[in-house]
C-alpha positions as CSV (number, residue, x, y, z in Angstrom):
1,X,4.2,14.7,-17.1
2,X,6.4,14.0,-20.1
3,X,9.5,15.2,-18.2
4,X,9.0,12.5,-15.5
5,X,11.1,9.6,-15.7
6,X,9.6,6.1,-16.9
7,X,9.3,2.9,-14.8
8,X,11.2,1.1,-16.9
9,X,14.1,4.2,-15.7
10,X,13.2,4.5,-12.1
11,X,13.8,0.2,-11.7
12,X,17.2,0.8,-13.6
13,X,18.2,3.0,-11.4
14,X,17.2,0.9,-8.0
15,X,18.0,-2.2,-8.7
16,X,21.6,-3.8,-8.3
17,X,24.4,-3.9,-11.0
18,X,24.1,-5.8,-13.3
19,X,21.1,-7.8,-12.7
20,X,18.5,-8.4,-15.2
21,X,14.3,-8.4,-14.9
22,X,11.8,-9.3,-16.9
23,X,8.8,-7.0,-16.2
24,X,5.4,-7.3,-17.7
25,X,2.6,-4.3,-16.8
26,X,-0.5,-5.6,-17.0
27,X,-3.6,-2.8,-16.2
28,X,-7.5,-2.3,-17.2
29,X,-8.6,1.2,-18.0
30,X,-10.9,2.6,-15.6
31,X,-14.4,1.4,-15.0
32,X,-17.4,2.2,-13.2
33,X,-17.3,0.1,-9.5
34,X,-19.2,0.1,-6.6
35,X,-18.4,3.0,-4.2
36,X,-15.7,2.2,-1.7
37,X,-17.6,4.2,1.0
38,X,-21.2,3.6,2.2
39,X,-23.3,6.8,1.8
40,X,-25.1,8.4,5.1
41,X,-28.4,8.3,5.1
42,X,-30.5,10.0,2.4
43,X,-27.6,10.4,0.5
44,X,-26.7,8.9,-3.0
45,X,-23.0,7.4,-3.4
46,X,-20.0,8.3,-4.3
47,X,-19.8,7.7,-8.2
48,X,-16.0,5.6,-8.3
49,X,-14.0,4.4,-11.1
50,X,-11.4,1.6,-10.7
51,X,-8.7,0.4,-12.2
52,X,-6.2,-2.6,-12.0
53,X,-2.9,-2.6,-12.3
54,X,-0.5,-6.3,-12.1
55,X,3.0,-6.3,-11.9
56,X,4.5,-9.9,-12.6
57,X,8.6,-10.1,-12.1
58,X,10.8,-12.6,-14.6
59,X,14.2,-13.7,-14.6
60,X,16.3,-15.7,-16.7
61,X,17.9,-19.0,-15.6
62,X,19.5,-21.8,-18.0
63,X,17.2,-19.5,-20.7
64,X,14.0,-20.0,-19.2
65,X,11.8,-17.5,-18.2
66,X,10.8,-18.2,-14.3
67,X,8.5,-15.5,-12.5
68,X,10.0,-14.9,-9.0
69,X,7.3,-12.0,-7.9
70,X,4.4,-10.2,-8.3
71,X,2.3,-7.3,-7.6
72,X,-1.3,-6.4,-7.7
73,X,-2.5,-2.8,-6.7
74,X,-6.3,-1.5,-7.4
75,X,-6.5,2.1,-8.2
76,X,-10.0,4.0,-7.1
77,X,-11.0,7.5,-8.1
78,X,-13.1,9.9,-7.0
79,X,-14.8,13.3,-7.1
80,X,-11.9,14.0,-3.8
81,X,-10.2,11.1,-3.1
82,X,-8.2,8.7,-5.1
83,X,-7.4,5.4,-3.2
84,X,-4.4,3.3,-4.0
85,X,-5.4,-0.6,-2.7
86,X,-2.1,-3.1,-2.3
87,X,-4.7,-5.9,-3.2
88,X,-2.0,-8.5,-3.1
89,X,2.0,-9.5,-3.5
90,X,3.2,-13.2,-3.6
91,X,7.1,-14.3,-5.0
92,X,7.8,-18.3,-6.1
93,X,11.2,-18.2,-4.0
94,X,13.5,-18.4,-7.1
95,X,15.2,-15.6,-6.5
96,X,18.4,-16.7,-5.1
97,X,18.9,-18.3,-8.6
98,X,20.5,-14.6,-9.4
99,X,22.9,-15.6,-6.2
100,X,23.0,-12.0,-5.0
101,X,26.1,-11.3,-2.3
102,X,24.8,-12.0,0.9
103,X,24.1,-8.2,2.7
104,X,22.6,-6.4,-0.5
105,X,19.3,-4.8,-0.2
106,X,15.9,-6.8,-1.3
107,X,15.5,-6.4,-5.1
108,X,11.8,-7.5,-4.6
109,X,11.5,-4.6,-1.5
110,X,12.7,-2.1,-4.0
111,X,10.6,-3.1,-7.3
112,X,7.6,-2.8,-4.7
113,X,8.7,0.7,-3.8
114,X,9.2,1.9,-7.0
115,X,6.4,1.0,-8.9
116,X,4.1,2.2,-6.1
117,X,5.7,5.4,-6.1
118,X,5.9,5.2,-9.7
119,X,1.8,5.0,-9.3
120,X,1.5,7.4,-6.7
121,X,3.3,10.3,-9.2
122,X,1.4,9.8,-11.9
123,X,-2.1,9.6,-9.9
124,X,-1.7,13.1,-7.7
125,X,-3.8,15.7,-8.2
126,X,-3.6,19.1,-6.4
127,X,-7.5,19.3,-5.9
128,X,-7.8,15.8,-4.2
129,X,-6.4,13.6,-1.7
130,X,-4.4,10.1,-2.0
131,X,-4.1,7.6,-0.2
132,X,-2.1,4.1,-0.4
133,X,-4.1,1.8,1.6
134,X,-2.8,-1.9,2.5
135,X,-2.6,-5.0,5.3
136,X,-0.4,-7.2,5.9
137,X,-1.3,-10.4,6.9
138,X,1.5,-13.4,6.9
139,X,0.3,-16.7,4.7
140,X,2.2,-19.3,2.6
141,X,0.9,-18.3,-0.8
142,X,-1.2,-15.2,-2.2
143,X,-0.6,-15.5,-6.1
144,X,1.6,-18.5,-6.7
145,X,-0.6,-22.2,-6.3
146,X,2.0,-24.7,-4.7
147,X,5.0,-22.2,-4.2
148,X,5.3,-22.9,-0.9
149,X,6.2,-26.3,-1.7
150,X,9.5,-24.2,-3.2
151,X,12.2,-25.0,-0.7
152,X,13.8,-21.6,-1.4
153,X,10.6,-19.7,-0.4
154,X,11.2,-18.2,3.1
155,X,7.5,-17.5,4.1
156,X,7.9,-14.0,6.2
157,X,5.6,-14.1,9.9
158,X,3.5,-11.7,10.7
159,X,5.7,-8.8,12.8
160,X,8.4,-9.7,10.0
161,X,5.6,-9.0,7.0
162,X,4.8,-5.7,8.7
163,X,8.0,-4.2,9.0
164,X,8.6,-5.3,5.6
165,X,5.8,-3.0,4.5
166,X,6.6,-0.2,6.1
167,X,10.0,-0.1,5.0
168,X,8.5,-0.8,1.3
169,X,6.0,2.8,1.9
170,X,8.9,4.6,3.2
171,X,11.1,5.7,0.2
172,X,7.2,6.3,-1.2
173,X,7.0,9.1,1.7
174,X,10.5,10.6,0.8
175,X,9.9,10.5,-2.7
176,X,6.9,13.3,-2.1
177,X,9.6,15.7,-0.9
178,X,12.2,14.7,-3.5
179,X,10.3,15.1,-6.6
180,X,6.9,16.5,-6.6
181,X,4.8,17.1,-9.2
182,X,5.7,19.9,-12.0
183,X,2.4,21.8,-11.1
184,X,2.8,21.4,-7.2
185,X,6.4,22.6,-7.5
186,X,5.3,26.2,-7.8
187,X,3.6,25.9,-4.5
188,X,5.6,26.4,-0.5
189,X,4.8,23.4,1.1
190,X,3.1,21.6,-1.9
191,X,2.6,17.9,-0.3
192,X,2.3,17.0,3.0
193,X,2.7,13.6,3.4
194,X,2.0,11.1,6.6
195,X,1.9,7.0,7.2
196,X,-0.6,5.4,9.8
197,X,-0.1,2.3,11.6
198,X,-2.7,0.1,13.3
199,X,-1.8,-3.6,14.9
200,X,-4.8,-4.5,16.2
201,X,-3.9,-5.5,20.2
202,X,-0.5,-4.2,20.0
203,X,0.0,-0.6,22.5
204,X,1.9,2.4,20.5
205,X,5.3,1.3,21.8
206,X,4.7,-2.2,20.0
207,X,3.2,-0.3,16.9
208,X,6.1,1.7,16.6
209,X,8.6,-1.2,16.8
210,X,7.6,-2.0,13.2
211,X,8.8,1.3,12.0
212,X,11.7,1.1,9.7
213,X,14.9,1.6,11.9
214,X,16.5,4.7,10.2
215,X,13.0,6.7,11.1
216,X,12.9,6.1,14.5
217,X,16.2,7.3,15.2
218,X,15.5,10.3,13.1
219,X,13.0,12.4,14.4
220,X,12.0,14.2,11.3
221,X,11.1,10.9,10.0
222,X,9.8,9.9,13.1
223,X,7.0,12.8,12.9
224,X,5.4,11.5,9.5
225,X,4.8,7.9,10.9
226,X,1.5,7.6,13.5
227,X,1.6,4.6,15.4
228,X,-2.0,3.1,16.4
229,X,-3.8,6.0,14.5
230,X,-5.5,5.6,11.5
231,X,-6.8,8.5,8.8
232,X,-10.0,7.5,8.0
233,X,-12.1,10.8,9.3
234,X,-9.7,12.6,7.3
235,X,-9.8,11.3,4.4
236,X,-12.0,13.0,1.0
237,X,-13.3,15.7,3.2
238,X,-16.1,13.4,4.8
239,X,-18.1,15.2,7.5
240,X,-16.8,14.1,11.3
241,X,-20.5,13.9,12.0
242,X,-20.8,10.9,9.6
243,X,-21.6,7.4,10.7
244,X,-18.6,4.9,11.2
245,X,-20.1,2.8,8.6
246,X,-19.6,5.7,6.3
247,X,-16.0,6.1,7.2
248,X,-14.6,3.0,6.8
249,X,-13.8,1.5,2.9
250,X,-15.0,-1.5,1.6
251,X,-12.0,-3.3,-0.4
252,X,-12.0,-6.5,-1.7
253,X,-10.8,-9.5,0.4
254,X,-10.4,-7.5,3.1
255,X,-10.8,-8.2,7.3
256,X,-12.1,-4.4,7.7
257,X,-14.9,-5.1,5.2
258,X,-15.8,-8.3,6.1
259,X,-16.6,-7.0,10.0
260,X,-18.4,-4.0,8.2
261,X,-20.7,-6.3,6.3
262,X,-21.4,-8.3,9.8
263,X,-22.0,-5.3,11.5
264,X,-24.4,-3.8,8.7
265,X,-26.8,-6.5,10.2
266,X,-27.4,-4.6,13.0
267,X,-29.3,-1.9,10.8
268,X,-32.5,-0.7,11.1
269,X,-34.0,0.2,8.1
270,X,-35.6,3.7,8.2
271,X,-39.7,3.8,7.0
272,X,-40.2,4.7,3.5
273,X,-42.5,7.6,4.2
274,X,-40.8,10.2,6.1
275,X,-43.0,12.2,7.4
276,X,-44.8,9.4,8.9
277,X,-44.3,9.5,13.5
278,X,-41.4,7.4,14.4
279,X,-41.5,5.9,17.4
280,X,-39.3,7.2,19.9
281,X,-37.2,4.3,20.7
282,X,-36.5,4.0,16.3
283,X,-34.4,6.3,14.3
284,X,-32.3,7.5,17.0
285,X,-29.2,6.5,15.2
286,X,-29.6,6.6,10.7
287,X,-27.2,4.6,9.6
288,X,-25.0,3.6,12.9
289,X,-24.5,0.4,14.5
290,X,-25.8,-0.3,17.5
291,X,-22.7,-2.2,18.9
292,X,-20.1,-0.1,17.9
293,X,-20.1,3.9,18.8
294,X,-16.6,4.9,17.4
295,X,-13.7,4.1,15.3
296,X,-11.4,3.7,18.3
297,X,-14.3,0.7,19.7
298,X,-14.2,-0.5,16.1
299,X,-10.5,-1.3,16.1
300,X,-10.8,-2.6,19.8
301,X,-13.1,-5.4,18.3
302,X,-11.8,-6.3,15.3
303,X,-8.5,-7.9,17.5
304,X,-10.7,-10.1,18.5
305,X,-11.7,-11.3,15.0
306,X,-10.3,-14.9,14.1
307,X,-8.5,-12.7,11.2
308,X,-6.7,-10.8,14.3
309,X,-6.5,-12.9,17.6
310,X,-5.5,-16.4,15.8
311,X,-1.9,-15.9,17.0
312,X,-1.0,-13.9,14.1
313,X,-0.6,-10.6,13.8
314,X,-2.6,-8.2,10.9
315,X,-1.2,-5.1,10.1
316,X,-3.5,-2.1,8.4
317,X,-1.0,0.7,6.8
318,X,-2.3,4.3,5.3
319,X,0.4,6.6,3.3
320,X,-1.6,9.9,2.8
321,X,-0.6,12.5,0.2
322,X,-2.6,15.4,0.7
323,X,-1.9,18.7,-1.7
324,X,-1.5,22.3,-0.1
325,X,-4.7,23.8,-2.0
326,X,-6.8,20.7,-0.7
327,X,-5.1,21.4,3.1
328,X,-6.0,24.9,3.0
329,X,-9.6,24.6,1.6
330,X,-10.4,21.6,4.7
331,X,-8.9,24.2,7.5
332,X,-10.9,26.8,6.0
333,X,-14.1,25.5,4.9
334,X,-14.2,22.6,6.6
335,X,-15.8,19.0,5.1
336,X,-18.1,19.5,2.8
337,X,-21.0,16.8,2.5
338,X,-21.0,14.8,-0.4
339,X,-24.4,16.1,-1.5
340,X,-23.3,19.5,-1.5
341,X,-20.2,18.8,-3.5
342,X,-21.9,17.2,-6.0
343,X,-24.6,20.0,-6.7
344,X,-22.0,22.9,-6.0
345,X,-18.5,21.8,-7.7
346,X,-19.5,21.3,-11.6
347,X,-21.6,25.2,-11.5
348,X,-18.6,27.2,-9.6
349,X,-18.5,30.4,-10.9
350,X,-14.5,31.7,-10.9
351,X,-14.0,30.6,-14.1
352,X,-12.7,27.9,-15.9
353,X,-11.0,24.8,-14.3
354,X,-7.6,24.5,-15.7
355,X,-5.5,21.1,-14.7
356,X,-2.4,19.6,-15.8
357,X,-2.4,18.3,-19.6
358,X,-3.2,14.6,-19.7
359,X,-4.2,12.7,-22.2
360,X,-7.1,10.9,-22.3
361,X,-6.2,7.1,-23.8
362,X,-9.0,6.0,-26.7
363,X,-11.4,3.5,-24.7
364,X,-14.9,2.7,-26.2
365,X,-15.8,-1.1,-24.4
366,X,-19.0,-3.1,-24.9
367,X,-21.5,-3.0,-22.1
368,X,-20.3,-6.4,-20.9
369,X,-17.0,-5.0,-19.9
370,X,-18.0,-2.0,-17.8
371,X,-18.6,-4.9,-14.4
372,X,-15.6,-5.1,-12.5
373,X,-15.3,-8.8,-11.9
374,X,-13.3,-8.4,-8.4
375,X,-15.9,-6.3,-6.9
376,X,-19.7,-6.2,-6.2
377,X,-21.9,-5.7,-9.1
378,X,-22.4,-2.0,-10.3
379,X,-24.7,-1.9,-12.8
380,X,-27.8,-2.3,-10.4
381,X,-26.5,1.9,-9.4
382,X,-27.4,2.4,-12.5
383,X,-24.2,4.0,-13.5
384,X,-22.2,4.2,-16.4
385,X,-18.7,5.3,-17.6
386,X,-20.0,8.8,-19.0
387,X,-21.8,9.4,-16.0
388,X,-19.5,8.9,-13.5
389,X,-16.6,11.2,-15.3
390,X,-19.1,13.8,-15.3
391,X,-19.8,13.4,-11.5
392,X,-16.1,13.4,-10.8
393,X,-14.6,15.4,-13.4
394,X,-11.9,14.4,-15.6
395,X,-9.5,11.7,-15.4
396,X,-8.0,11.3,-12.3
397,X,-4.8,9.6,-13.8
398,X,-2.4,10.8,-16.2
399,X,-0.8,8.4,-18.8
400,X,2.3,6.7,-18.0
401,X,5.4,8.3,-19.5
402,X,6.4,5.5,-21.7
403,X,3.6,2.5,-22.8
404,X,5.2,0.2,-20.3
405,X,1.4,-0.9,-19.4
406,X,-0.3,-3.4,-21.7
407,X,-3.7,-2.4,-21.3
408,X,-6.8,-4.8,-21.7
409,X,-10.7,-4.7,-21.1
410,X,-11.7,-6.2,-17.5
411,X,-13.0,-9.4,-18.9
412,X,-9.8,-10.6,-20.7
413,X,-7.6,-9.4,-16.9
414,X,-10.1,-11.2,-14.7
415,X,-9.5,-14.6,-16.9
416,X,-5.9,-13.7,-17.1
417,X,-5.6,-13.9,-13.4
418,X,-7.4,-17.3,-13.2
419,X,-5.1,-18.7,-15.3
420,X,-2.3,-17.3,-13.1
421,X,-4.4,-19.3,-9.9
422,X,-4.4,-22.4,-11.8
423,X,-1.0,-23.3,-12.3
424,X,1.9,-24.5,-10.2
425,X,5.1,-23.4,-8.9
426,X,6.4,-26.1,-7.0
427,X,9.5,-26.2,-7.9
428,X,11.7,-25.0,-10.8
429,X,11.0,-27.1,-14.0
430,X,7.3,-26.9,-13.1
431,X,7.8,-23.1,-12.3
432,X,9.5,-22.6,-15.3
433,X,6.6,-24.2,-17.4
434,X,4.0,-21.9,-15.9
435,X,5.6,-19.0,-16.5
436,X,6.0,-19.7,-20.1
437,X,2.6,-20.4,-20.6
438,X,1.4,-17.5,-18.8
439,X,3.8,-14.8,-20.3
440,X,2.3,-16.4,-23.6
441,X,-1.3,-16.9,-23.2
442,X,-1.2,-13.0,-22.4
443,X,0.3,-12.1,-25.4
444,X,-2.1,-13.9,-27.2
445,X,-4.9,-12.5,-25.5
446,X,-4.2,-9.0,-25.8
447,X,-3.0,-9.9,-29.6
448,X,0.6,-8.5,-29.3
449,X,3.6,-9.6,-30.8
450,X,5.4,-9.2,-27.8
451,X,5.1,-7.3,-24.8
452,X,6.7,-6.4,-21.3
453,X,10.5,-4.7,-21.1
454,X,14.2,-5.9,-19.6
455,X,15.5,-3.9,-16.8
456,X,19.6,-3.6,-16.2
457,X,20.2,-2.8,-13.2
458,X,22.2,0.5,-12.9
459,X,22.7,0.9,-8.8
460,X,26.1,-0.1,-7.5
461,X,25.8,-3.0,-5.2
462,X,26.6,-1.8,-1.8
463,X,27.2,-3.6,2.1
464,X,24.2,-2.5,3.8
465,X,25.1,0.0,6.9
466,X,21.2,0.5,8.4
467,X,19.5,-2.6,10.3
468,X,16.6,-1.7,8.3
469,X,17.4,-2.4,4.8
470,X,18.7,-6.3,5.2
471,X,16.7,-8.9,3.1
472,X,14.1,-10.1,5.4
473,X,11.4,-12.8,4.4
474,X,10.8,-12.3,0.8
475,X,13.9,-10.2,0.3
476,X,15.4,-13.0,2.2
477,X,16.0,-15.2,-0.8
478,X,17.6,-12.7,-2.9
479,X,20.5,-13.6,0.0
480,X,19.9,-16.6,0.7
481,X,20.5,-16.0,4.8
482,X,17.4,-16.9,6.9
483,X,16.8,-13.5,9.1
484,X,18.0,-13.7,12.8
485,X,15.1,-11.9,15.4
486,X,16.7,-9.1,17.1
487,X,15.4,-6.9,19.9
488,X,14.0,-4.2,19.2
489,X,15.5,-0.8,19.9
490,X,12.8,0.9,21.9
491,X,12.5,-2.6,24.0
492,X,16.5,-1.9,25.2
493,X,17.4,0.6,27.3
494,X,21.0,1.1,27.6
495,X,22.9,3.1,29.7
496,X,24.1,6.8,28.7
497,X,27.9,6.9,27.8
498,X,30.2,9.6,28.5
499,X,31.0,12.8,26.5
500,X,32.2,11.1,24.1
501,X,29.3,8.8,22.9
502,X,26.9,11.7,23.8
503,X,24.0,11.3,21.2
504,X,24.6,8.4,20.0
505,X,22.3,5.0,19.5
506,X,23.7,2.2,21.4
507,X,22.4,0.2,18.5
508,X,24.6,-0.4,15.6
509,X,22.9,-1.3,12.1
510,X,21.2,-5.0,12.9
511,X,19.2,-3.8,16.0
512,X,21.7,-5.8,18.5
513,X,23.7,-3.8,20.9
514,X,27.0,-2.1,19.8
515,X,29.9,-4.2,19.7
516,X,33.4,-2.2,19.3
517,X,35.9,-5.2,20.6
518,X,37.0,-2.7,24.1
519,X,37.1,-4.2,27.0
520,X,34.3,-3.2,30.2
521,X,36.5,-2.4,33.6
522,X,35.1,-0.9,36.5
523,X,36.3,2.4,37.9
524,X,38.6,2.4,40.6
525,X,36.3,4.0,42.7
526,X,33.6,1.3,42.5
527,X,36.0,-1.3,43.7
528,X,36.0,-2.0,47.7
529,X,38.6,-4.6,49.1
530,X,37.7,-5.9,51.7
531,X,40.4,-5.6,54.9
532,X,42.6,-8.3,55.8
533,X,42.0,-9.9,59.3
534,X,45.0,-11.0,60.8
């Protein structure tokens, strides 16, 4: 891991010449949460570990500091699956006070990107599954109180917010191929990676409209990305047999959960002596719901949720990583149940586990700290920080290249964040203010002199040739040009041209049809003049 490159490199390298970032990396080390995943019945769950990670995004103006975006992902770990949760993302709007040519890529779009993939790298394991887990739902403000009061702040709709996404996930699903990890290199076919796409009452042609333009006109692309799919039976090795409940995760602040917990209701509990007669109309079903049989019924009902059928669209996106050893071992063997893994995997008898070499970062908290402030309590499992890294092994991160993250216990991040929700960014001055006070009230609290690093951007700044990288809602005020609604390529069907425009798009680079200044004639042949009567 110390030959990968550090964040603080990879934004360099992304972001346009010579533009300047503040960037502060804010994260908790792990601790012991509630499992993401119910357990079937009879069965204990899943020990998990979480840990948070905050990106906050400064520029200069007038020489004030003024945040114009940030980032907030959730990292959970498991004995087999380690889950990647976009928790939220939010910009002020002052981002056109760089005054970037109008036509150059989203510099907000591509600090998303990279530090995702930047997470993604240095969470993989060969033995285990990831998975970056997200939705997208459109609203005025996420992170920033009063932002939207920000005249520059274009607020993205909902098919724009999608589209954004995916276009964010897709350099994450090339970057797999480009530059795996050193102990996957040795291996053909070391990473597989895929992207899942469910719009709740949309049909797969209106799914795959969100797609990024460049993949659907390239099929290879085109194969990684599954419209109106999702890879929830596939994910940690969980039996197919399982109950729904069991299948889908539980994230914070999230529609999926909330119909979970309403559907839970439905439950029968089972009797607490289990050899006593049930009746034959009870116990039919452990652990399912009554009104929902499947995944695919599941999805049918949550578009019409408030959260889905209120006009707006909600997007739920999956980028799945899954290793060649981990591949191999589910065609083979199958899913294991979590039971048996948890009995079987620390006695295996061909020797010694070997991983790569991490380093395990010096963390000791009080008791108080181990309860995760954004979740459900977790001490009432009973568990502890000891006893879930012996249930799922050792770390399942790596430390960063470069101590880019300013690490603090969960108490001191949860207040942090609450003093982010409490002020304003209504407009500059005001903006500027809170900013100040929040870069400093960190430093203070985590009892550093200074912290956070300056990015130059490195990347020449180019015209942008492919309709799918223009600034669009939150990229759109890095240029300042309100985004026009095209029609979509799969919606137009245009005719074939000859020979020589064989295999070509007749969609140029903004999604509108090709323009190329000729002139349309009809052929002589399709011409009929009409006879002179005389």
């Amino acid at each position: 891991m110390t030959e990968d490159p550090s964040l603080k490199s990879k934004l360099a390298a992304s972001l346009p010449k010579p533009q300047r970032f503040l960037i502060h990396h804010l994260s908790t080390p792990p601790s012991p949460s509630p499992a993401l995943y119910s357990a079937p019945p009879g069965q204990i769950p899943e020990k998990t570990t979480c840990e948070c990670h905050f990106l906050s995004v400064t520029i200069r103006h007038n020489d004030r500091r003024v945040q114009i975006f940030a980032l907030e992902v959730l990292v959970y770990a498991t004995q087999d699956l380690i889950t990647l949760f976009v928790s939220k993302a939010d910009s002020t709007g002052f981002i056109h006070l760089l005054k970037l040519p109008k036509g150059t890529l989203s510099p907000l779009r591509t600090i998303s990107s990279v530090f995702i993939t930047h997470l993604v790298e240095n969470r993989q394991r060969k033995d285990r599954q990831l998975v970056v887990s997200l939705f997208a739902r459109s609203q005025d403000q996420y992170l920033f109180p009063g932002s939207i009061e920000n005249t520059g702040k274009h607020v993205l709709d909902d098919r724009g917010l999608i589209k954004w996404w995916c276009r964010v996930l897709e350099p994450v699903l090339q970057s797999s191929n480009s530059d795996p990890e050193p102990w996957l290199k040795k291996e053909p076919g070391h990473l597989t990676a895929k992207a899942y796409l469910r719009v709740p009452s949309c049909d797969l042609h209106e799914t795959r409209s969100f797609f990024p333009p460049h993949v659907r006109r390239n099929p290879t692309l085109l194969s990684k990305w599954h419209p109106n799919r999702d890879p929830l039976r596939d994910l940690g090795g969980r039996s197919p047999m399982a109950p729904e409940r069991c299948l889908i995760p539980r994230f914070p602040d999230d529609p999926k959960s909330r119909f979970v917990d309403e559907l839970d209701e439905e439950l029968t509990e089972p009797p607490p002596d289990s050899q006593k007669k049930q009746s034959p109309s009870k116990g039919k079903r452990p652990g399912r719901w009554k009104s929902v049989r499947s995944l695919e019924q599941f999805w049918e009902l949550m578009a019409f949720r408030q959260e889905c059928s209120s006009g707006r669209l909600v997007g739920f996106l999956w980028a799945v990583f899954t290793p060649a050893q981990v591949e191999d071992r589910l065609k083979k063997d199958g899913p294991i149940p979590f039971a048996e893994r948890v009995m079987n995997r620390p006695h295996k008898s061909d020797g010694p586990r070997t991983f790569a070499p991490v380093v395990q970062p010096p963390f000791t908290p009080p008791a108080e700290q181990l309860v995760d402030p954004y979740l459900r309590d977790a001490d009432d499992q009973g568990f502890s920080l000891e006893t879930i890294a012996r249930a799922i092994g050792p770390p399942a991160y790596a430390p960063l290249a470069e101590e880019t993250a300013l690490v603090v216990p969960v108490k001191h991040y949860a207040r942090i964040n609450r003093l982010l929700l409490s002020l304003d960014y209504a407009n500059l001055d005001i903006a500027a203010e809170s900013s100040e006070r929040w870069i400093e009230d960190v430093r203070m609290c985590a009892g550093k002199e200074d912290w956070g690093f300056e990015v130059v951007g490195e990347m020449e700044m180019e015209r942008n040739g492919d309709g799918g990288d223009m600034a669009v809602g939150v990229g759109a005020e890095g240029t300042g040009v309100e985004g026009a609604n095209t029609l979509d390529m799969g919606l137009v069907r245009k005719k074939k041209r000859g020979a020589e425009g064989a295999g070509e798009e007749g969609v140029n680079g903004n999604g509108a049809d090709g323009i190329n200044g000729g002139v349309n004639v009809l052929a002589t042949g399709l011409v009929r003049k009409k006879p002179k009567i005389k």
